[in-house]
C-alpha positions, 0 to 999 in steps of 0.5 A, spaced: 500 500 500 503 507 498 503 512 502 498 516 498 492 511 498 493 511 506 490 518 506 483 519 508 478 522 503 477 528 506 485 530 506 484 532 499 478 537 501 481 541 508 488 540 505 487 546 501 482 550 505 487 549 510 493 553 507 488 558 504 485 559 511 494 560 514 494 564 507 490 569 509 492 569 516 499 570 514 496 576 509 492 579 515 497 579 521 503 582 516 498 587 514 495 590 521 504 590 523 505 594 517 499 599 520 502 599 526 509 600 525 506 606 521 503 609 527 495 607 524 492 611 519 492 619 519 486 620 524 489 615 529 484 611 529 486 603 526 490 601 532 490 607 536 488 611 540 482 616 539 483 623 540 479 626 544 474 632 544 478 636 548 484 635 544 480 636 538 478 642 540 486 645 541 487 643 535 482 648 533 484 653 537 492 653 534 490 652 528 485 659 528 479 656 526 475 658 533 477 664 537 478 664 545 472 666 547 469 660 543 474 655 546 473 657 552 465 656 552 466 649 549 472 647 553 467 649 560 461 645 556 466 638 555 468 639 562 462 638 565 
């Protein structure tokens, strides 16, 4: 008797669905690394941290969008 003919018939079925399944985890973990390494998207949101309101709201305020009186009256309404 060969080797071959010892193999259960559902070998030639999960052999390949195996090596599909261990393809596709080897092609997701290499992408969330590489994702990671680069520090996430540009939001910071895909294996990151989220910014936070307040952050979000300094960000505004250095960048000129809102005046001090505007930030000030939401910086107040985010605390509470």
């Amino acid at each position: 008797m060969q080797p071959w003919e010892m193999m259960p018939w559902y070998g030639m079925v999960f052999g390949p669905i195996m090596m599909i399944i261990w393809l596709v985890i080897v092609i997701v973990v290499a992408a969330v690394v590489i994702r990671w390494l680069q520090g996430g998207t540009v939001e910071g949101t895909f294996l990151g941290r989220k910014k936070h309101a307040l952050e979000i709201l300094e960000e505004r305020f250095a960048k000129g969008e809102i005046d001090k009186d505007e930030f000030e009256e939401k910086k107040r309404l985010l605390s509470e």
